[in-house]
Backbone as XML, in Angstrom:
<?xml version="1.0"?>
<chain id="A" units="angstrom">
  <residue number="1" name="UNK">
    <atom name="N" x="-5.454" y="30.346" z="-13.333"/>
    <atom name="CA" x="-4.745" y="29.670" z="-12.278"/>
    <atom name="C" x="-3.579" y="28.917" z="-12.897"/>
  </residue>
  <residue number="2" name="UNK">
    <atom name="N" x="-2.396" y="28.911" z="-12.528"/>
    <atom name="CA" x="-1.355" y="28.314" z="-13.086"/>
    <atom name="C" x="-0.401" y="28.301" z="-11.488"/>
  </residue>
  <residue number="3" name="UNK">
    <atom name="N" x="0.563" y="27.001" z="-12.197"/>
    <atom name="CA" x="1.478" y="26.476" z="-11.072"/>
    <atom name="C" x="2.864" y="27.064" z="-11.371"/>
  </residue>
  <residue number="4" name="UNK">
    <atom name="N" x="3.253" y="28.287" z="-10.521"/>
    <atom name="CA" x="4.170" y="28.608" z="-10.276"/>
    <atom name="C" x="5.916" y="27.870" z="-10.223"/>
  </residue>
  <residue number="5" name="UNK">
    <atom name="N" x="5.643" y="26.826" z="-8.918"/>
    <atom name="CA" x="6.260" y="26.361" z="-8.241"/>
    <atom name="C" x="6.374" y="25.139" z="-7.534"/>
  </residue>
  <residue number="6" name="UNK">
    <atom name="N" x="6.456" y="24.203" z="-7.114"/>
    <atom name="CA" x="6.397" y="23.348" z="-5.934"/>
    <atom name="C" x="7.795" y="23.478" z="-5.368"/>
  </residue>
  <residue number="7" name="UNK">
    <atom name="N" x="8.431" y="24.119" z="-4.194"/>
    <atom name="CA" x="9.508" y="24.012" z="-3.394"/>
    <atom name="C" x="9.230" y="23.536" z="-1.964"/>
  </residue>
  <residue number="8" name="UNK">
    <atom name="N" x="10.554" y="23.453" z="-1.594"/>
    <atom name="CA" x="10.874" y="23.105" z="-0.146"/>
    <atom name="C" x="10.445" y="21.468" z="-0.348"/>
  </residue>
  <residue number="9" name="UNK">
    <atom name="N" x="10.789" y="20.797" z="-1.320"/>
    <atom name="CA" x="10.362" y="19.081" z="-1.257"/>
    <atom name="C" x="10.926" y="18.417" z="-0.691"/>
  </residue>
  <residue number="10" name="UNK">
    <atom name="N" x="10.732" y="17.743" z="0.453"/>
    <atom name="CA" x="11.191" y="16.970" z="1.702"/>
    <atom name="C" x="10.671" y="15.059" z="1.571"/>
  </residue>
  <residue number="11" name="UNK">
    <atom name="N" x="11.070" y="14.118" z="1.821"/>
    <atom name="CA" x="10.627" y="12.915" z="1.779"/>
    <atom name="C" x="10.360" y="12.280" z="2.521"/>
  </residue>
  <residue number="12" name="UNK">
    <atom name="N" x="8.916" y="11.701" z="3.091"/>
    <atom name="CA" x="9.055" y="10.450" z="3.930"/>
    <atom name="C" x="9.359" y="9.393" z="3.945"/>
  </residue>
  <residue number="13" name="UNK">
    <atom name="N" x="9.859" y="8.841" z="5.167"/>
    <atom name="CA" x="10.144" y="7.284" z="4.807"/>
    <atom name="C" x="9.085" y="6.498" z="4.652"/>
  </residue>
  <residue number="14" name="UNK">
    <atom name="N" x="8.947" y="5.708" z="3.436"/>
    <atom name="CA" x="8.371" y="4.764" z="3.034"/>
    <atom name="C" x="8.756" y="3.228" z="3.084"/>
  </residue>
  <residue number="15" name="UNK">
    <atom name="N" x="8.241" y="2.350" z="3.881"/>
    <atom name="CA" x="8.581" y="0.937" z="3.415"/>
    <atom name="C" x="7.939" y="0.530" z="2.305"/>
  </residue>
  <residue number="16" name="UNK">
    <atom name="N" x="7.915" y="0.806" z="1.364"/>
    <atom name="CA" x="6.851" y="0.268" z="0.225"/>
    <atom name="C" x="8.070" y="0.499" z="-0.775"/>
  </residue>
  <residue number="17" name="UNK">
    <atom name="N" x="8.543" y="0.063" z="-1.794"/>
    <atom name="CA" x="9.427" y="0.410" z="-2.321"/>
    <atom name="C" x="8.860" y="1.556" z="-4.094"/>
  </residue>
  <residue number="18" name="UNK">
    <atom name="N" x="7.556" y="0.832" z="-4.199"/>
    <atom name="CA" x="7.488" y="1.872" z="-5.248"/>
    <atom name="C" x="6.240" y="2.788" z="-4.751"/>
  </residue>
  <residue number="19" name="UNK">
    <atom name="N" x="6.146" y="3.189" z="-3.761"/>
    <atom name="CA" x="5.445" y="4.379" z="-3.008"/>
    <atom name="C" x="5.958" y="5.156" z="-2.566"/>
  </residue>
  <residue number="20" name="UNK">
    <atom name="N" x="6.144" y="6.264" z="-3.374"/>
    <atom name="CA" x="7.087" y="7.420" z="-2.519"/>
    <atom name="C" x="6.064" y="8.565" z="-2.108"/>
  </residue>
  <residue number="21" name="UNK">
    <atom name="N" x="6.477" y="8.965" z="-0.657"/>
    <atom name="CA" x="5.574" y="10.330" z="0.023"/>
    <atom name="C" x="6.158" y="11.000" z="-0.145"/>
  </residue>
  <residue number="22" name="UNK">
    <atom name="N" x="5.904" y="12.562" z="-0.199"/>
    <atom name="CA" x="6.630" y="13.941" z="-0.265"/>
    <atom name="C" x="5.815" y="14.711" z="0.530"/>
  </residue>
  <residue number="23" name="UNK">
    <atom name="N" x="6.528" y="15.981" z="1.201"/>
    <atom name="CA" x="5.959" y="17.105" z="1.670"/>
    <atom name="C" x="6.458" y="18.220" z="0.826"/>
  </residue>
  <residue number="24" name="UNK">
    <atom name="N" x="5.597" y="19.226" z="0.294"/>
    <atom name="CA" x="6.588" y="20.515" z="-0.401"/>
    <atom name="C" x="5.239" y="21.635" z="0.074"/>
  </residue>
  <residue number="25" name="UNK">
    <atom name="N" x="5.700" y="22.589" z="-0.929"/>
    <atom name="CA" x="5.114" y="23.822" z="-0.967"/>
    <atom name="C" x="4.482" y="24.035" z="-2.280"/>
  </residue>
  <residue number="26" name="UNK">
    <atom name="N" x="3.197" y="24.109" z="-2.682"/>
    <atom name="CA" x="2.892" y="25.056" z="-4.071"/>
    <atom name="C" x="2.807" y="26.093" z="-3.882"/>
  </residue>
  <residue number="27" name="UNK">
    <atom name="N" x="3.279" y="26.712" z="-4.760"/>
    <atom name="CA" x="3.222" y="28.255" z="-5.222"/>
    <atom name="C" x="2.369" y="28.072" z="-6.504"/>
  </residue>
  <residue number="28" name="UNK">
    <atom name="N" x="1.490" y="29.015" z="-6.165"/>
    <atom name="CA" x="0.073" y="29.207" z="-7.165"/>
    <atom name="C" x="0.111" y="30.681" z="-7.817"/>
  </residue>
  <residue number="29" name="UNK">
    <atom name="N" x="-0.659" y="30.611" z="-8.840"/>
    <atom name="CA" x="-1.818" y="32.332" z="-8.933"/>
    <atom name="C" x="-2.306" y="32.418" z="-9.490"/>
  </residue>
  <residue number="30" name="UNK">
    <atom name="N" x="-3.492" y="32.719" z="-8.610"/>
    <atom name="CA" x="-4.951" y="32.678" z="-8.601"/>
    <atom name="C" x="-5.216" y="34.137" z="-8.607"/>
  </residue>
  <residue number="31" name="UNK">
    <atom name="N" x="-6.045" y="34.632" z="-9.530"/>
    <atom name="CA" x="-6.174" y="36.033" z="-9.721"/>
    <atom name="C" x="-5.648" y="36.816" z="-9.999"/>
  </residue>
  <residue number="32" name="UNK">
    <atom name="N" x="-4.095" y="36.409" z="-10.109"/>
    <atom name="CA" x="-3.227" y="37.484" z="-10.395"/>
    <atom name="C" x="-2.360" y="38.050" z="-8.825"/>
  </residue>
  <residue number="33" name="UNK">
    <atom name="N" x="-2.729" y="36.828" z="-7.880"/>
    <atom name="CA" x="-2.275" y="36.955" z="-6.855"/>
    <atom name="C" x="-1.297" y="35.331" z="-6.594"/>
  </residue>
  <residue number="34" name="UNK">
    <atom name="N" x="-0.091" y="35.909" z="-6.093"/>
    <atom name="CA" x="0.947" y="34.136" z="-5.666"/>
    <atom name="C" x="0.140" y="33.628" z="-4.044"/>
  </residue>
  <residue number="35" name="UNK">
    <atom name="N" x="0.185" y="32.905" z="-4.004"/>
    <atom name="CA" x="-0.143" y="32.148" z="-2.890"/>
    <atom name="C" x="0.894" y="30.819" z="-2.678"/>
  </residue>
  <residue number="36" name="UNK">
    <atom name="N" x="0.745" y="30.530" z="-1.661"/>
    <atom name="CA" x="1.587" y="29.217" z="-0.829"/>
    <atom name="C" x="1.056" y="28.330" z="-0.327"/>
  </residue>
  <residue number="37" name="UNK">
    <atom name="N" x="0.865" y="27.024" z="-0.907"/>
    <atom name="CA" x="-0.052" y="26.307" z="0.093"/>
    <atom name="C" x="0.855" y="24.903" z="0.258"/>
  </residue>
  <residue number="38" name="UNK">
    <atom name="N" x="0.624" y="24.518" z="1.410"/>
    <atom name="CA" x="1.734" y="23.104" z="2.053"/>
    <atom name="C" x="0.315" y="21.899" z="1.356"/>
  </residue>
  <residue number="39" name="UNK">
    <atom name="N" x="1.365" y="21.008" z="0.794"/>
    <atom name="CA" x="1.234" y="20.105" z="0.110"/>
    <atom name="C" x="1.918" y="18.947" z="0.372"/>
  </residue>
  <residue number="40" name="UNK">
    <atom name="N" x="1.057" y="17.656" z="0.808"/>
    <atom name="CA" x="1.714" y="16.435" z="0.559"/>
    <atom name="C" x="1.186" y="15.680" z="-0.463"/>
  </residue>
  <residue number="41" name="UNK">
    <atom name="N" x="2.227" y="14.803" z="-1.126"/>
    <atom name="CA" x="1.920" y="14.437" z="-2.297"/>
    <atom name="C" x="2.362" y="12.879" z="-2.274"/>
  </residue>
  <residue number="42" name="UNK">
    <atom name="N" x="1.602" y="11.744" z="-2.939"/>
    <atom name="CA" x="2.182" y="10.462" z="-3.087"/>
    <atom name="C" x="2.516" y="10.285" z="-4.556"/>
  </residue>
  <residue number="43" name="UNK">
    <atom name="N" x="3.536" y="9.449" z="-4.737"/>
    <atom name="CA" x="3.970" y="8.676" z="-6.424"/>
    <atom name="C" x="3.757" y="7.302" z="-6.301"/>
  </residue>
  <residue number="44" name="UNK">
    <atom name="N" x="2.931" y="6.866" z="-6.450"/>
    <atom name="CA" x="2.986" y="5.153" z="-6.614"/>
    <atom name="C" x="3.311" y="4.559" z="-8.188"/>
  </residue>
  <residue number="45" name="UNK">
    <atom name="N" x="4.346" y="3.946" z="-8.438"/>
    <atom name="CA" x="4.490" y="3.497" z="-9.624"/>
    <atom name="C" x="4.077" y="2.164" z="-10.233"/>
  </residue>
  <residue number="46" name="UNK">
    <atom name="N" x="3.273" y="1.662" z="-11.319"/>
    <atom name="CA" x="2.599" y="0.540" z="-11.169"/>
    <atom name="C" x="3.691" y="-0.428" z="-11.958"/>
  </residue>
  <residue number="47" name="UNK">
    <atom name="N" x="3.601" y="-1.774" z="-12.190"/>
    <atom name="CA" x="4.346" y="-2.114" z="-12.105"/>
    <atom name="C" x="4.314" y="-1.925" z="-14.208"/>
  </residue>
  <residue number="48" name="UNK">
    <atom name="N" x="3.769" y="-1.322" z="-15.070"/>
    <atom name="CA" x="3.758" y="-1.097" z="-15.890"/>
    <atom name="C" x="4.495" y="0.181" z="-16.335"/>
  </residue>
  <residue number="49" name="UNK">
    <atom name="N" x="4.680" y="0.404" z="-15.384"/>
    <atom name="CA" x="5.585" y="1.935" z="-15.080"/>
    <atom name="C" x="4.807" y="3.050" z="-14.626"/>
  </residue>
  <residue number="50" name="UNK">
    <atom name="N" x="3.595" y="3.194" z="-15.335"/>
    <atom name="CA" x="2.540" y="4.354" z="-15.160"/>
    <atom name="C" x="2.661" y="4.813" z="-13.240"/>
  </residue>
  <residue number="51" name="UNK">
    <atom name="N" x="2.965" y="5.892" z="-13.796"/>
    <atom name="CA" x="3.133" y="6.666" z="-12.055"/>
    <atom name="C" x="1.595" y="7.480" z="-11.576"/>
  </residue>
  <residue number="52" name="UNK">
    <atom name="N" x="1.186" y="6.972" z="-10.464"/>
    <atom name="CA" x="-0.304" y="7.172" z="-10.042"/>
    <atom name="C" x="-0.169" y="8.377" z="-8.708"/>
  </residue>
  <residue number="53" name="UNK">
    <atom name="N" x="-0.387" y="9.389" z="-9.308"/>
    <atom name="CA" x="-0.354" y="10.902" z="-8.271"/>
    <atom name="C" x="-1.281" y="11.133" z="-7.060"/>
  </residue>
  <residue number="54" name="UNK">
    <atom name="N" x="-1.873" y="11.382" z="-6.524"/>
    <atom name="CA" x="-2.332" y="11.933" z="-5.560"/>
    <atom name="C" x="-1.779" y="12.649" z="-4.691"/>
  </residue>
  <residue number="55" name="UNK">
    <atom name="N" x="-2.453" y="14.135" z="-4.504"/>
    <atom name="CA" x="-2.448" y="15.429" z="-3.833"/>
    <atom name="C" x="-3.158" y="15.758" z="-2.869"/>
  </residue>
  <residue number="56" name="UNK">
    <atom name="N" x="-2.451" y="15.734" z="-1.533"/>
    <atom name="CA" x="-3.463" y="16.389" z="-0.507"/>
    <atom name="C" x="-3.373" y="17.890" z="-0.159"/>
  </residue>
  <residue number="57" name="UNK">
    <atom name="N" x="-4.369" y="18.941" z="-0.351"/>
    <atom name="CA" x="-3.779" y="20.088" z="-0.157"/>
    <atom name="C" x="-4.036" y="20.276" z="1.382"/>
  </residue>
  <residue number="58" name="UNK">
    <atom name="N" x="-3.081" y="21.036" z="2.622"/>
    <atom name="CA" x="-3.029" y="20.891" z="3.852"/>
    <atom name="C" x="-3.595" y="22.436" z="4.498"/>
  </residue>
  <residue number="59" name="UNK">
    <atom name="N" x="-4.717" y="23.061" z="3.419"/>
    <atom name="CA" x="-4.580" y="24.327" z="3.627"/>
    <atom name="C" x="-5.659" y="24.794" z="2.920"/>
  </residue>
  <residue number="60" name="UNK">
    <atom name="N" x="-7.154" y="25.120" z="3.219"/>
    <atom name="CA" x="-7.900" y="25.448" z="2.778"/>
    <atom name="C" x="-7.857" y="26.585" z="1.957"/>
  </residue>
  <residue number="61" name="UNK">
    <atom name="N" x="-8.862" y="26.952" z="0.549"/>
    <atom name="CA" x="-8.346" y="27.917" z="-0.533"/>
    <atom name="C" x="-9.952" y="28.136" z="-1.197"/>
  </residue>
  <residue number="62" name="UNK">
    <atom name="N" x="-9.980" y="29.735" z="-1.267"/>
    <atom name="CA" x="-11.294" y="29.877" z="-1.902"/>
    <atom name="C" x="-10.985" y="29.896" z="-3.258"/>
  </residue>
  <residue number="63" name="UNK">
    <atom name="N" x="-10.970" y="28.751" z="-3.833"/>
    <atom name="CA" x="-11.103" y="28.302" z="-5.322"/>
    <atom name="C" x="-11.552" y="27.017" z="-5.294"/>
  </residue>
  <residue number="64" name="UNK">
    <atom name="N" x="-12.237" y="26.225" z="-6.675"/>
    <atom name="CA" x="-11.877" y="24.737" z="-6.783"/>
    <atom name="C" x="-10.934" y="24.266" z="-6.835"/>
  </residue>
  <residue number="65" name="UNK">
    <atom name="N" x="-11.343" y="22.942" z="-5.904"/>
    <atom name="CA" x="-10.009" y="22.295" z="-5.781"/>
    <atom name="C" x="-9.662" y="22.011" z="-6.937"/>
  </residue>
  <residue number="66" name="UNK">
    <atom name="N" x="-10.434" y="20.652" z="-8.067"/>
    <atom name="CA" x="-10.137" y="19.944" z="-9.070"/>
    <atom name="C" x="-9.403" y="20.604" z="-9.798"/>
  </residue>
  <residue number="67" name="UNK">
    <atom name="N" x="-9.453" y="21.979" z="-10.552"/>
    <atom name="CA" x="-8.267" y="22.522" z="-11.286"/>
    <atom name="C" x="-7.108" y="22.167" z="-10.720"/>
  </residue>
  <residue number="68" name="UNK">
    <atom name="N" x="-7.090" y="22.977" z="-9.609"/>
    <atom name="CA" x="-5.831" y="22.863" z="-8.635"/>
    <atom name="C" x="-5.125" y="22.159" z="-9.185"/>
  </residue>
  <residue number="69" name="UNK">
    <atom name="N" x="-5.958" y="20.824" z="-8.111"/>
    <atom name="CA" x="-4.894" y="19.119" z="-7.938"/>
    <atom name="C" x="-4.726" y="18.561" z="-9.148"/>
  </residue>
  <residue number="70" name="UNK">
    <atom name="N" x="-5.189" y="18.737" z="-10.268"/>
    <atom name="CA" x="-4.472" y="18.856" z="-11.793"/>
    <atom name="C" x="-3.409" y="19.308" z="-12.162"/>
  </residue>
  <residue number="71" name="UNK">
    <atom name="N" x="-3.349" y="20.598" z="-12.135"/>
    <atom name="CA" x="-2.664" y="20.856" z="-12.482"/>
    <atom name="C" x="-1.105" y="21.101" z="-11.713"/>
  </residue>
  <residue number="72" name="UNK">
    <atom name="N" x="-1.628" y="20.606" z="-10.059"/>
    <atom name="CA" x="-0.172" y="20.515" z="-8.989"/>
    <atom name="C" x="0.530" y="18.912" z="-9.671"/>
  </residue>
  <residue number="73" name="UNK">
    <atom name="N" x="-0.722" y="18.370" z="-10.104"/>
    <atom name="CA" x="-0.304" y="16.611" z="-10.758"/>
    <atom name="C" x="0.341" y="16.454" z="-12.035"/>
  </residue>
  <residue number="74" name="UNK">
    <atom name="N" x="0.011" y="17.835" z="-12.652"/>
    <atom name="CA" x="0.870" y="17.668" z="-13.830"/>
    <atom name="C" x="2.502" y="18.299" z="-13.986"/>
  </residue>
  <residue number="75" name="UNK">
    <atom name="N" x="2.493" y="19.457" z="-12.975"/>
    <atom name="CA" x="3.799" y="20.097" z="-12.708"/>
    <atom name="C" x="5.078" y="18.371" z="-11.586"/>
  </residue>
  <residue number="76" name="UNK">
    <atom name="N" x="4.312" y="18.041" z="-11.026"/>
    <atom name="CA" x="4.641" y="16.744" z="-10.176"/>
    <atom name="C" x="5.317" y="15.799" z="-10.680"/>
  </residue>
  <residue number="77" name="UNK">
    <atom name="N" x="4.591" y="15.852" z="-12.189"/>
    <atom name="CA" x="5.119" y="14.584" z="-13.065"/>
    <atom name="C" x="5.902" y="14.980" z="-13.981"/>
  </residue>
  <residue number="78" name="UNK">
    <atom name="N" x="6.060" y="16.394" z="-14.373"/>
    <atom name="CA" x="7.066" y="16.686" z="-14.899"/>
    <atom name="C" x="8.455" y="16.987" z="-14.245"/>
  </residue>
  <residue number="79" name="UNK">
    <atom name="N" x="8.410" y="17.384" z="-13.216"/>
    <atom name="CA" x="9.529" y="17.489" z="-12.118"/>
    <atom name="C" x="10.172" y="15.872" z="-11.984"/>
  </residue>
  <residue number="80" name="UNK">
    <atom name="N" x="9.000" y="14.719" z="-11.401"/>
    <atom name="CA" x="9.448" y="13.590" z="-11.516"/>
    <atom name="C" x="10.458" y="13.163" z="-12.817"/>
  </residue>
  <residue number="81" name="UNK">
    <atom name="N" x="10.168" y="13.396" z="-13.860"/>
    <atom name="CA" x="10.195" y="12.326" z="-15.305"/>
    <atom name="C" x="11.789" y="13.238" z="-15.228"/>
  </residue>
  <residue number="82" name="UNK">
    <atom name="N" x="11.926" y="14.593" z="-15.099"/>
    <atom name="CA" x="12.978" y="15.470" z="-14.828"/>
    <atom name="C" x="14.156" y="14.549" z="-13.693"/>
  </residue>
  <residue number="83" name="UNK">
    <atom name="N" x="13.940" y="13.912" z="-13.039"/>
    <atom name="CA" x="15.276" y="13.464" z="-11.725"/>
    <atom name="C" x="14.988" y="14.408" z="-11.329"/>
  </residue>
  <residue number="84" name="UNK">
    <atom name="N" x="14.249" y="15.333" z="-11.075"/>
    <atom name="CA" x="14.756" y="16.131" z="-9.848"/>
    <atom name="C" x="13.915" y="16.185" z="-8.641"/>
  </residue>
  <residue number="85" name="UNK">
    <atom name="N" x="13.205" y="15.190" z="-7.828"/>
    <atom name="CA" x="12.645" y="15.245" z="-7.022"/>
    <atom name="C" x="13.650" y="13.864" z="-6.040"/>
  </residue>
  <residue number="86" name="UNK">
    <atom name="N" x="13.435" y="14.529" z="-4.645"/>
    <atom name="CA" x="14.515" y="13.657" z="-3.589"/>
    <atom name="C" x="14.072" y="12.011" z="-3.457"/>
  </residue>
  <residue number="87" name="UNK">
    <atom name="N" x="15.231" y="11.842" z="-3.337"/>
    <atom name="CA" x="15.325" y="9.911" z="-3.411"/>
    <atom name="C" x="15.021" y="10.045" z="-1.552"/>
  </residue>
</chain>
């Protein structure tokens, strides 16, 4: 299982200033097959800097989750640390 992708990343408004929401897309594959699953995702940053992930997947999947949301958390934080996820 490996993470393809996360596209289509869209932002909610947040009043919280270091809580940011996202909506995107993962692109997965699992088996040797791509899949698409809609994903919202939070960044809370503590005030030590450490950025605290959580993944909701919006789309049931015959696999375990826990790999998954690992490894959607580690592609997340590299995209983050990158600038390239929407202000």
């Amino acid at each position: 299982m490996t993470v393809l992708d996360i596209k289509d990343i869209s932002t909610e408004d947040a009043y919280i200033y270091y809580r940011k929401s996202y909506f995107g897309t993962a692109v997965l594959e699992l088996q040797s097959e791509a899949i698409e699953i809609p994903i919202k995702f939070l960044i809370e940053t503590e005030p030590t800097g450490k950025k605290n992930i959580e993944v909701n997947l919006k789309k049931d999947i015959l696999y375990p989750v826990l790999p998954i949301v690992r490894e959607i958390k580690k592609t997340i934080l590299s995209i983050s640390d990158s600038g390239k996820l929407p202000c």
